[in-house]
Predicted model as a PDB file, atoms N, CA, C, CB and O in Angstrom, pLDDT in the B-factor column:
MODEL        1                                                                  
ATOM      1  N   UNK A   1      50.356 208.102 122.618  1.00 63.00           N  
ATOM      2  CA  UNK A   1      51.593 207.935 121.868  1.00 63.00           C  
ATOM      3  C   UNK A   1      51.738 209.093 120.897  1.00 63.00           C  
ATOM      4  CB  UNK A   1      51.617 206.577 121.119  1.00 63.00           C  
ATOM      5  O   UNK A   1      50.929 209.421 120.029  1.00 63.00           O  
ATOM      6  N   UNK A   2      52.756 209.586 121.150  1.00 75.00           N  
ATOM      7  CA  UNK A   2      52.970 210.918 120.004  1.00 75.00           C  
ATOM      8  C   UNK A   2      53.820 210.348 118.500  1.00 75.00           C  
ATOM      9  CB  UNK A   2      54.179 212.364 120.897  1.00 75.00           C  
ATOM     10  O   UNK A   2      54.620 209.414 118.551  1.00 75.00           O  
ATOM     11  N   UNK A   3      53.605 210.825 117.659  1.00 75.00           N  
ATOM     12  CA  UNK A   3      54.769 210.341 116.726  1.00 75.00           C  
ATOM     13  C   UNK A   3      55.178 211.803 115.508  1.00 75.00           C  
ATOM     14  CB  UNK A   3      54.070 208.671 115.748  1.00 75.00           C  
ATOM     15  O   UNK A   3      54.413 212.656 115.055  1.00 75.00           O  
ATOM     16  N   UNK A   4      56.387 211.640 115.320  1.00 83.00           N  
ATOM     17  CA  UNK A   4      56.633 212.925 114.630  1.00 83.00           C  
ATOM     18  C   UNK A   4      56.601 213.155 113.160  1.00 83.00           C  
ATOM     19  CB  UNK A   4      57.799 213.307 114.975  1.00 83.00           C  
ATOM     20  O   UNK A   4      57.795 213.105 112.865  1.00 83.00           O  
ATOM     21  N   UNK A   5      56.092 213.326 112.321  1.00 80.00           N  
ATOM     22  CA  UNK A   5      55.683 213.581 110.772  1.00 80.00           C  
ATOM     23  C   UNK A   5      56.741 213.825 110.109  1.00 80.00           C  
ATOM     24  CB  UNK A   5      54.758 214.707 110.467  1.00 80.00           C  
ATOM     25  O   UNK A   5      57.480 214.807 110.185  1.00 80.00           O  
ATOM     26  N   UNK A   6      56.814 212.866 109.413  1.00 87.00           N  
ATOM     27  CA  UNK A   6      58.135 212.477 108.433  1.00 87.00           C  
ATOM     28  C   UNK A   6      57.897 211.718 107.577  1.00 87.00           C  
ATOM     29  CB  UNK A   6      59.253 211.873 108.977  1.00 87.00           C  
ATOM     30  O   UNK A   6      56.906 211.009 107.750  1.00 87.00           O  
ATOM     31  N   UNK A   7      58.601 211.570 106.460  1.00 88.00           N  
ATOM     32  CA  UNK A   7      58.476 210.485 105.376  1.00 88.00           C  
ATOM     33  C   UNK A   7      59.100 209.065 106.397  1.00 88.00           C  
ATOM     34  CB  UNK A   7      59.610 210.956 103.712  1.00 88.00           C  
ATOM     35  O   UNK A   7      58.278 208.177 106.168  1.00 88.00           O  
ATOM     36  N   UNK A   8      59.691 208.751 106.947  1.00 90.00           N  
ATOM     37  CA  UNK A   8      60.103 207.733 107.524  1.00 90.00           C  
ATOM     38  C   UNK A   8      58.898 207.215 108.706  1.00 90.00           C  
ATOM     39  CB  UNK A   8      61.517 208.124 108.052  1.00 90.00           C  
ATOM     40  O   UNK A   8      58.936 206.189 109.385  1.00 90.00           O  
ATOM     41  N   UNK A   9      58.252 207.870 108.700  1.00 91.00           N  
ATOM     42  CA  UNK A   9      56.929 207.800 109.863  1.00 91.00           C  
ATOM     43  C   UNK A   9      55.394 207.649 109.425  1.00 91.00           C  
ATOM     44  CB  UNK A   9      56.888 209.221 110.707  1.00 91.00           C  
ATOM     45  O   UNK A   9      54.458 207.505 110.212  1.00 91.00           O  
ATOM     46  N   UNK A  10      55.319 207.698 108.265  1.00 90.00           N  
ATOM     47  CA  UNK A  10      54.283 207.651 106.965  1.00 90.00           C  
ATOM     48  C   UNK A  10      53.576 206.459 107.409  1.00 90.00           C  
ATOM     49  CB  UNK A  10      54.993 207.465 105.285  1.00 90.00           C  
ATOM     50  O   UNK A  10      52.544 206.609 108.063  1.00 90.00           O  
ATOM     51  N   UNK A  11      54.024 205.242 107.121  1.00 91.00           N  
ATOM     52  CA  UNK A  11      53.151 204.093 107.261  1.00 91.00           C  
ATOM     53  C   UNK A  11      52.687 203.883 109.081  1.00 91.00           C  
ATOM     54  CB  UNK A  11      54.106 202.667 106.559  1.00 91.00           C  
ATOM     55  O   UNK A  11      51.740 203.244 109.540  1.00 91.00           O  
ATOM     56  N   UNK A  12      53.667 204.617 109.757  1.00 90.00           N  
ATOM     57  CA  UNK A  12      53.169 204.241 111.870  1.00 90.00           C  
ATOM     58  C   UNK A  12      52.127 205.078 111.498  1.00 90.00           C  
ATOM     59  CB  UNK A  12      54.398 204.967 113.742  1.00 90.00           C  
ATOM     60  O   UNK A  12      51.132 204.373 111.333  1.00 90.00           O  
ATOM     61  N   UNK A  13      51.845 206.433 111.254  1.00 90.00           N  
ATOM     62  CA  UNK A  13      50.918 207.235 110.620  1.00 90.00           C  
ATOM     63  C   UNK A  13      49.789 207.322 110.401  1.00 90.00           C  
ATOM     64  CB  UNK A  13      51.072 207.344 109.898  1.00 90.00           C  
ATOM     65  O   UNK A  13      48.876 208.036 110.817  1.00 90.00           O  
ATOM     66  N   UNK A  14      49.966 205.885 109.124  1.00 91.00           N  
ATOM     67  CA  UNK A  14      48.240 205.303 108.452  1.00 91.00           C  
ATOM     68  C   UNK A  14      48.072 204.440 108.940  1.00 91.00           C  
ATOM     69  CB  UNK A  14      47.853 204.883 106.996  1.00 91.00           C  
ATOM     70  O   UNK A  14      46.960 204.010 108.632  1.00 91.00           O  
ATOM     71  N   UNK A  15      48.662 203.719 109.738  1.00 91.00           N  
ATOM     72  CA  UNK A  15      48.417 202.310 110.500  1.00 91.00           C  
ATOM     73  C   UNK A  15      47.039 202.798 111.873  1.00 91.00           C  
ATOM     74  CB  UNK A  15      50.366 201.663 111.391  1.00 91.00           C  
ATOM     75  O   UNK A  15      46.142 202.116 112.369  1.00 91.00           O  
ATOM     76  N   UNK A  16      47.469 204.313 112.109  1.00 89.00           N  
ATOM     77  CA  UNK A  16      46.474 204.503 112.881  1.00 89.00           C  
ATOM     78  C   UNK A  16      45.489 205.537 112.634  1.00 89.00           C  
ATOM     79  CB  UNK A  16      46.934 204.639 113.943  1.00 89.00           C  
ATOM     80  O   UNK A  16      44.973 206.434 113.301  1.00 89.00           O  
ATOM     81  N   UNK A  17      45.408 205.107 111.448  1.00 91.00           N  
ATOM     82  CA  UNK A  17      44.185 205.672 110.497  1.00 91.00           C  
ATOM     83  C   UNK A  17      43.750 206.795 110.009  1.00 91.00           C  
ATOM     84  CB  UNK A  17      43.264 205.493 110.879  1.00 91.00           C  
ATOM     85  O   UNK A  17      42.660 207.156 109.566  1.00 91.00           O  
ATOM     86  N   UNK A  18      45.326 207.574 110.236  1.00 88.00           N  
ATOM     87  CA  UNK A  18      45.392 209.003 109.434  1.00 88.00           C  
ATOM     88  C   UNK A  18      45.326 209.082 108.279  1.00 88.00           C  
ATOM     89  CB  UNK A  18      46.390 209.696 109.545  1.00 88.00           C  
ATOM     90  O   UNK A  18      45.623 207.951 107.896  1.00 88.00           O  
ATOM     91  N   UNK A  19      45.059 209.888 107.143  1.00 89.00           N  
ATOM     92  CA  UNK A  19      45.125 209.744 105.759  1.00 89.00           C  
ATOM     93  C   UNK A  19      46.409 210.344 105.854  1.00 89.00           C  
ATOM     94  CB  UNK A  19      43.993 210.376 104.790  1.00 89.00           C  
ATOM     95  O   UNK A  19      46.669 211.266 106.628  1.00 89.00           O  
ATOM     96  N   UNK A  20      47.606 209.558 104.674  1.00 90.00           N  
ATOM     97  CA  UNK A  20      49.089 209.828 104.221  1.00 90.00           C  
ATOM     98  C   UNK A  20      48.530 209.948 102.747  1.00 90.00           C  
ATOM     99  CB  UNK A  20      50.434 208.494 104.569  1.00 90.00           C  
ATOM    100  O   UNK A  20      47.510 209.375 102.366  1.00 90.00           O  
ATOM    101  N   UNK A  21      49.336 210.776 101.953  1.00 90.00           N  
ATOM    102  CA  UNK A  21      49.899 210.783 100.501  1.00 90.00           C  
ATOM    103  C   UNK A  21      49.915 209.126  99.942  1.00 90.00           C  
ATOM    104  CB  UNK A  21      51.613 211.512 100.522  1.00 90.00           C  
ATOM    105  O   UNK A  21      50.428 208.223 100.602  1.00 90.00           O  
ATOM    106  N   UNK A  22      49.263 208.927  98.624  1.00 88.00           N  
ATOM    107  CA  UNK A  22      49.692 208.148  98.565  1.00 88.00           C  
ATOM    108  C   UNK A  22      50.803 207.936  97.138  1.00 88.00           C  
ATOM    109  CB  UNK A  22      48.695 207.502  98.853  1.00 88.00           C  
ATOM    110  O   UNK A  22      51.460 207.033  96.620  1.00 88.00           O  
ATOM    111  N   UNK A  23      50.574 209.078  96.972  1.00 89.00           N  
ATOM    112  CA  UNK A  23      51.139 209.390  95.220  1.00 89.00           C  
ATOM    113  C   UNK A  23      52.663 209.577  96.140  1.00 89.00           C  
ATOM    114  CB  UNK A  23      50.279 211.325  93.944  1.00 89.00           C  
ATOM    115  O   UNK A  23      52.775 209.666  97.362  1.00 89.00           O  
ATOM    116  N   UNK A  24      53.796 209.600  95.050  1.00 89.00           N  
ATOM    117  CA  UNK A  24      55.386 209.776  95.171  1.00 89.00           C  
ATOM    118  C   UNK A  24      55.829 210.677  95.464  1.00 89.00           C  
ATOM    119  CB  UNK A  24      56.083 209.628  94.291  1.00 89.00           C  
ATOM    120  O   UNK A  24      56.197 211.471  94.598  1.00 89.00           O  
ATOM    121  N   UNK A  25      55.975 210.926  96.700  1.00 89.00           N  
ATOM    122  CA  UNK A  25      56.270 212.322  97.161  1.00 89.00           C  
ATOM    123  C   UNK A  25      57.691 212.639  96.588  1.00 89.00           C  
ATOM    124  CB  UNK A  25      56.220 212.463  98.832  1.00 89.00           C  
ATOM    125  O   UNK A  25      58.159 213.777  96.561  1.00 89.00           O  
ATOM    126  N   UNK A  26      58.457 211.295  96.042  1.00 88.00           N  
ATOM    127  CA  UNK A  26      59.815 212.063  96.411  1.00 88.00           C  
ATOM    128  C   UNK A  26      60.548 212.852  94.800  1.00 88.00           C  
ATOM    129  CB  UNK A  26      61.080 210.640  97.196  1.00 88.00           C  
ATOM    130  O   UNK A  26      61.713 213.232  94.686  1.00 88.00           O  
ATOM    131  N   UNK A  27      59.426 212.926  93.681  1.00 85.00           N  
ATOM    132  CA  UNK A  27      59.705 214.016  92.741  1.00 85.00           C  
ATOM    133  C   UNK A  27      59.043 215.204  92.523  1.00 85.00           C  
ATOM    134  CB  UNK A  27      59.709 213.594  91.710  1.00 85.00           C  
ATOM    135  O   UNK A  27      59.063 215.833  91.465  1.00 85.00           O  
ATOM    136  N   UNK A  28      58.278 215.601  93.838  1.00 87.00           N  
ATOM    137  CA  UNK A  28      57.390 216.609  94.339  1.00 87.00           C  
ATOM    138  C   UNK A  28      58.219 217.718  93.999  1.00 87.00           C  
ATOM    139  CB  UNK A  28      56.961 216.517  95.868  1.00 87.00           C  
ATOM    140  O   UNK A  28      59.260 217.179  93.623  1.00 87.00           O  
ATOM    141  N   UNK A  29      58.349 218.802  93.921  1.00 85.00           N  
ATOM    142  CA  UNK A  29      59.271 219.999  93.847  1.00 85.00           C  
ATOM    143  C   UNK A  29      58.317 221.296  94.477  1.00 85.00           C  
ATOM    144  CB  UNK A  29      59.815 220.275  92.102  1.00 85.00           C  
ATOM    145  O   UNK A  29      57.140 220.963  94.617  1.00 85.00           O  
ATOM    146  N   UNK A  30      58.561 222.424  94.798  1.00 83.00           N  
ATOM    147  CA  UNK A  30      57.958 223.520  95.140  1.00 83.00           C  
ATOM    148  C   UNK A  30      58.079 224.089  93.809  1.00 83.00           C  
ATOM    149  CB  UNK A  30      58.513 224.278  96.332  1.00 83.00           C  
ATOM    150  O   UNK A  30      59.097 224.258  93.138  1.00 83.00           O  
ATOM    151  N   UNK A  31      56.630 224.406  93.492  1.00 83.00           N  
ATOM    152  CA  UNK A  31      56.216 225.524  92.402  1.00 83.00           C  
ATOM    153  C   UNK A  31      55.288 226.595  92.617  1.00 83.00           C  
ATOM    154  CB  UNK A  31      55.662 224.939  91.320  1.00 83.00           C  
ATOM    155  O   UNK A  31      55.005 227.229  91.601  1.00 83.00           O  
ATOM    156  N   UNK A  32      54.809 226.911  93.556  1.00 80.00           N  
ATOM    157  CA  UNK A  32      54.330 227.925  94.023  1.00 80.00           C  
ATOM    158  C   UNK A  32      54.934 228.296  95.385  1.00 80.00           C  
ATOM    159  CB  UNK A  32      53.027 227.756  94.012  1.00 80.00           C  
ATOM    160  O   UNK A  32      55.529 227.570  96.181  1.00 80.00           O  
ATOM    161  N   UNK A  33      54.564 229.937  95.479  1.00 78.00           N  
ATOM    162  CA  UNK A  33      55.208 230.413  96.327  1.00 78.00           C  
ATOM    163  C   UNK A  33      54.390 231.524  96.808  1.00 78.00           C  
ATOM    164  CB  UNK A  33      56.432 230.668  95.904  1.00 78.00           C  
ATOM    165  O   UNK A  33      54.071 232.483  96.105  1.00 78.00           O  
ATOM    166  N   UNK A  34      53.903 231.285  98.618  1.00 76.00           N  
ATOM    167  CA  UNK A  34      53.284 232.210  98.884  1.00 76.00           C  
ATOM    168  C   UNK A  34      53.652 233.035 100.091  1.00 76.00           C  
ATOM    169  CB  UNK A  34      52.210 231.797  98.879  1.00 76.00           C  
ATOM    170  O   UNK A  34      53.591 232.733 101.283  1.00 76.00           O  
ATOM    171  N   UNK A  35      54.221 234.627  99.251  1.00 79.00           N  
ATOM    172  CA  UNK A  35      54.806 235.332 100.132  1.00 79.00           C  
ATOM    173  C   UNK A  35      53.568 236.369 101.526  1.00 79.00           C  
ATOM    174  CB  UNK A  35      55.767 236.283  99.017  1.00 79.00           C  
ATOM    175  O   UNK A  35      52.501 236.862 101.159  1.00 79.00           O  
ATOM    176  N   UNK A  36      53.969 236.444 102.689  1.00 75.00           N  
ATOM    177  CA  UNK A  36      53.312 237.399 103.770  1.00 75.00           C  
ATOM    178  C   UNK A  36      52.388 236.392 104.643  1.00 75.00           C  
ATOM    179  CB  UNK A  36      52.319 238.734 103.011  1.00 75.00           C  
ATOM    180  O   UNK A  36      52.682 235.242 104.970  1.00 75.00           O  
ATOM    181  N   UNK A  37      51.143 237.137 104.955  1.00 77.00           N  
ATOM    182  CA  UNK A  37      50.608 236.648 106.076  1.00 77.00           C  
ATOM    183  C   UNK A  37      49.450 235.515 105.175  1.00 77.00           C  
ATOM    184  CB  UNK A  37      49.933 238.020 107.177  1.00 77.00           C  
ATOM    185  O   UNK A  37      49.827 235.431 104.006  1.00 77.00           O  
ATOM    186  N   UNK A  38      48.201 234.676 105.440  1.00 79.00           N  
ATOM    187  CA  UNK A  38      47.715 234.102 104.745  1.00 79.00           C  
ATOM    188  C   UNK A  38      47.468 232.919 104.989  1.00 79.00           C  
ATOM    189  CB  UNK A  38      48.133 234.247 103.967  1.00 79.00           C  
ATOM    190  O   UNK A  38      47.034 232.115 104.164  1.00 79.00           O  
ATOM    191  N   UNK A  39      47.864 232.560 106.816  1.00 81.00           N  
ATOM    192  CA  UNK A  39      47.807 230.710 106.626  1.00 81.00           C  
ATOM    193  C   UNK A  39      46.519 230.328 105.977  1.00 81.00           C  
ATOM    194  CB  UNK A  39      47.814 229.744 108.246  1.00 81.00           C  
ATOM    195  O   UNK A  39      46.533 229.319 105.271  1.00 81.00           O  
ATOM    196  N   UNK A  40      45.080 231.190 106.158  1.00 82.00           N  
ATOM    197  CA  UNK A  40      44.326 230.126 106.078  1.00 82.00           C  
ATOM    198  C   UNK A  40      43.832 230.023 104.314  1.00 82.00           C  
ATOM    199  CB  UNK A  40      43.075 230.330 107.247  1.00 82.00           C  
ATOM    200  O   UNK A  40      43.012 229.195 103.917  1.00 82.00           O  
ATOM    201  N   UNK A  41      44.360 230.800 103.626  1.00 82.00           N  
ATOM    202  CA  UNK A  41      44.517 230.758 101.969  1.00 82.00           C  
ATOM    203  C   UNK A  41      45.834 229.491 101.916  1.00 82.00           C  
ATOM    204  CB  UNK A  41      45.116 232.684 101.141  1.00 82.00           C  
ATOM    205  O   UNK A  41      45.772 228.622 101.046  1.00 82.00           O  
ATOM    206  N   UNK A  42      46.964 229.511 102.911  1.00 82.00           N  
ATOM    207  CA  UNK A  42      48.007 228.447 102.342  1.00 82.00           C  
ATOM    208  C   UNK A  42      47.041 227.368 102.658  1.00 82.00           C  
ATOM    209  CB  UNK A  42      49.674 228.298 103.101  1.00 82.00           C  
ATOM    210  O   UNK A  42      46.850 226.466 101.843  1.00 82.00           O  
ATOM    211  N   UNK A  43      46.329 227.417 103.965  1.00 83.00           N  
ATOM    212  CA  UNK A  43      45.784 225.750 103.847  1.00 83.00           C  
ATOM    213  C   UNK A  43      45.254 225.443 103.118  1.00 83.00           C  
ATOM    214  CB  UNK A  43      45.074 225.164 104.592  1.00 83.00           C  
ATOM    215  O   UNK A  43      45.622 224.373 102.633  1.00 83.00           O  
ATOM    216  N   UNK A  44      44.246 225.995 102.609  1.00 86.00           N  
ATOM    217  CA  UNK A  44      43.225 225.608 101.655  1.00 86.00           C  
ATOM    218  C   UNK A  44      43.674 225.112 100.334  1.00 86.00           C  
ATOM    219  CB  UNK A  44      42.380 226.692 101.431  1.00 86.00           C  
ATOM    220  O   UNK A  44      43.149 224.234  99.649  1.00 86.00           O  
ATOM    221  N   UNK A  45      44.955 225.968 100.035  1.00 87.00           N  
ATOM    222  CA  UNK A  45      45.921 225.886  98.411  1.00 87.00           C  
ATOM    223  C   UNK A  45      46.757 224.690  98.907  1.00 87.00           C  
ATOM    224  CB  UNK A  45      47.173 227.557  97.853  1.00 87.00           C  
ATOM    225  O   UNK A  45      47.439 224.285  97.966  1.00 87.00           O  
ATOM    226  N   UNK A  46      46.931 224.083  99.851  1.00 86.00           N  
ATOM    227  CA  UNK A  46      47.419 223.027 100.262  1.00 86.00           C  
ATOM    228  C   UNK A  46      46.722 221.933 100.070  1.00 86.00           C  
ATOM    229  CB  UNK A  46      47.693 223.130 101.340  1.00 86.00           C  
ATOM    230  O   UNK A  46      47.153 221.046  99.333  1.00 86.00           O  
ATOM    231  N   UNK A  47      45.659 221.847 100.643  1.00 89.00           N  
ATOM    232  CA  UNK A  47      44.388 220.912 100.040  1.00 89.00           C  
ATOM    233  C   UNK A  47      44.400 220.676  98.846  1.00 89.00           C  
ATOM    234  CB  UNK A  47      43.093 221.398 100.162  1.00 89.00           C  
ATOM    235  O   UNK A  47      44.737 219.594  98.366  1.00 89.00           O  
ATOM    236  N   UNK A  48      43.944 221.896  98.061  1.00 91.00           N  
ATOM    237  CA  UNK A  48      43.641 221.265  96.723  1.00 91.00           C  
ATOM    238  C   UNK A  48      44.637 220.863  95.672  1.00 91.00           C  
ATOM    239  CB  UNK A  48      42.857 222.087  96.094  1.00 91.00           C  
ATOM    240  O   UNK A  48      44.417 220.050  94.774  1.00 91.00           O  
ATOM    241  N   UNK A  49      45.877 221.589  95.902  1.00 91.00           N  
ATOM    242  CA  UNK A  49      47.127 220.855  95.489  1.00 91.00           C  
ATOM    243  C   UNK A  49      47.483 219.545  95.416  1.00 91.00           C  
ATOM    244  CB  UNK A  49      47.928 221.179  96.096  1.00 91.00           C  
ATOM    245  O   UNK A  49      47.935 218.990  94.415  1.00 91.00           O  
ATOM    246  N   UNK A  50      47.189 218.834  96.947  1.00 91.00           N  
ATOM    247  CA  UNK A  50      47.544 217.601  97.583  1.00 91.00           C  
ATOM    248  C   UNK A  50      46.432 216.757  96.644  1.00 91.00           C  
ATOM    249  CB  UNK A  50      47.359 217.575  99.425  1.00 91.00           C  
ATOM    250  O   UNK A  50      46.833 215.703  96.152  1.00 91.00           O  
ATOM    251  N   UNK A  51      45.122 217.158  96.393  1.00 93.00           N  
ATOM    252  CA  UNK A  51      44.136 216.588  95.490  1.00 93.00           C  
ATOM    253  C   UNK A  51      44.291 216.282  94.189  1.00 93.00           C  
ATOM    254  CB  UNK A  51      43.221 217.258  95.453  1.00 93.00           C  
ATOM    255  O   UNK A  51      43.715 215.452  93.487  1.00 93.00           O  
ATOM    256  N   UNK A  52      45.351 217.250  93.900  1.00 93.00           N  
ATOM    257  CA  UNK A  52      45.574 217.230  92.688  1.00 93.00           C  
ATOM    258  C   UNK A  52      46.471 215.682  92.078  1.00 93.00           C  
ATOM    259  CB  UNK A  52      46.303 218.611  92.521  1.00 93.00           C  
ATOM    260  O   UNK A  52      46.500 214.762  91.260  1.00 93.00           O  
ATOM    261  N   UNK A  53      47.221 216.468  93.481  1.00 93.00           N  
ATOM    262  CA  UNK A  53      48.782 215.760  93.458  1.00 93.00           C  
ATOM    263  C   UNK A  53      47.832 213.676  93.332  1.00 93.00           C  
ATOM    264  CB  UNK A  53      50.158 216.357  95.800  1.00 93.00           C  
ATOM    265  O   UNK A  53      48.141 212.756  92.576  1.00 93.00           O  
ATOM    266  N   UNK A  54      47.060 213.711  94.093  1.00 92.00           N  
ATOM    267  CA  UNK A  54      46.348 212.231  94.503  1.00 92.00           C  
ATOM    268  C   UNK A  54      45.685 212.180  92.994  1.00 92.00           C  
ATOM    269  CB  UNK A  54      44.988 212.203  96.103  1.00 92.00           C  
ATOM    270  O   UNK A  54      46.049 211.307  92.205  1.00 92.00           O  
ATOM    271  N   UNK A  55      44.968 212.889  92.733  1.00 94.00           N  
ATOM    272  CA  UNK A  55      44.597 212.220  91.193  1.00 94.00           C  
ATOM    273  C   UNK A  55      45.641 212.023  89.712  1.00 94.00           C  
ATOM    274  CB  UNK A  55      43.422 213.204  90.669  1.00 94.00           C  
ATOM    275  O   UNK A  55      45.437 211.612  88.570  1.00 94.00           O  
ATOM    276  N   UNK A  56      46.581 212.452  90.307  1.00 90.00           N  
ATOM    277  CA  UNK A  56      47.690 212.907  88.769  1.00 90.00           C  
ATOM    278  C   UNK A  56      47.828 214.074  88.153  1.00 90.00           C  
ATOM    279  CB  UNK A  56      47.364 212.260  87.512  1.00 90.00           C  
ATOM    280  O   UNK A  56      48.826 214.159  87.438  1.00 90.00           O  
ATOM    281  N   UNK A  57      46.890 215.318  88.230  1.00 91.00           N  
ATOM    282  CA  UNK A  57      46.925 215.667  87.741  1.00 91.00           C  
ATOM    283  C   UNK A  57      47.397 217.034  88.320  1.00 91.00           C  
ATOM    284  CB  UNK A  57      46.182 215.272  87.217  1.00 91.00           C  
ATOM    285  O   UNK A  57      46.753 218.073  88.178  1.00 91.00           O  
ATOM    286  N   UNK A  58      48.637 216.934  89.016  1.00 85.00           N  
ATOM    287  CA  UNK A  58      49.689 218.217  89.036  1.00 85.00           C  
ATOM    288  C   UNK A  58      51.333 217.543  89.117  1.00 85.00           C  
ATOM    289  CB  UNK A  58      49.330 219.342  90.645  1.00 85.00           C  
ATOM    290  O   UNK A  58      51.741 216.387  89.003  1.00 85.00           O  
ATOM    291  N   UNK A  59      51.732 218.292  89.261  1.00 76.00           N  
ATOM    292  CA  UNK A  59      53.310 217.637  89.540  1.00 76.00           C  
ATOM    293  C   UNK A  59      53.955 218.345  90.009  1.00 76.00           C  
ATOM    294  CB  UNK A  59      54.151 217.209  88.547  1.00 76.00           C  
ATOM    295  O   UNK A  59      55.117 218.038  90.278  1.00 76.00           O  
TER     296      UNK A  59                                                      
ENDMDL                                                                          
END                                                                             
């Protein structure tokens, strides 16, 4: 079964035992910005963001 990644698809998601966000995504805003080549620096700054974002302590 495929399913497509969306906020509307979040809970089919964790039901099959993916980890979702659980903090409020929906006053999230973009505050960093990373221009050129770099995926594997965006992933990583993605991670620890999202960590952040899960303990409180970014916004």
């Amino acid at each position: 079964m495929s399913v497509s990644l969306s906020t509307a698809t979040l809970d089919e998601i964790a039901a099959a035992g993916v980890a979702v966000p659980t903090y409020d995504r929906t006053g999230i805003t973009a505050g960093i910005v990373h221009f050129g080549v770099g995926g594997f620096h965006r992933a990583h700054q993605a991670m620890v963001i999202d960590r952040l974002l899960q303990r409180g302590e970014a916004r």
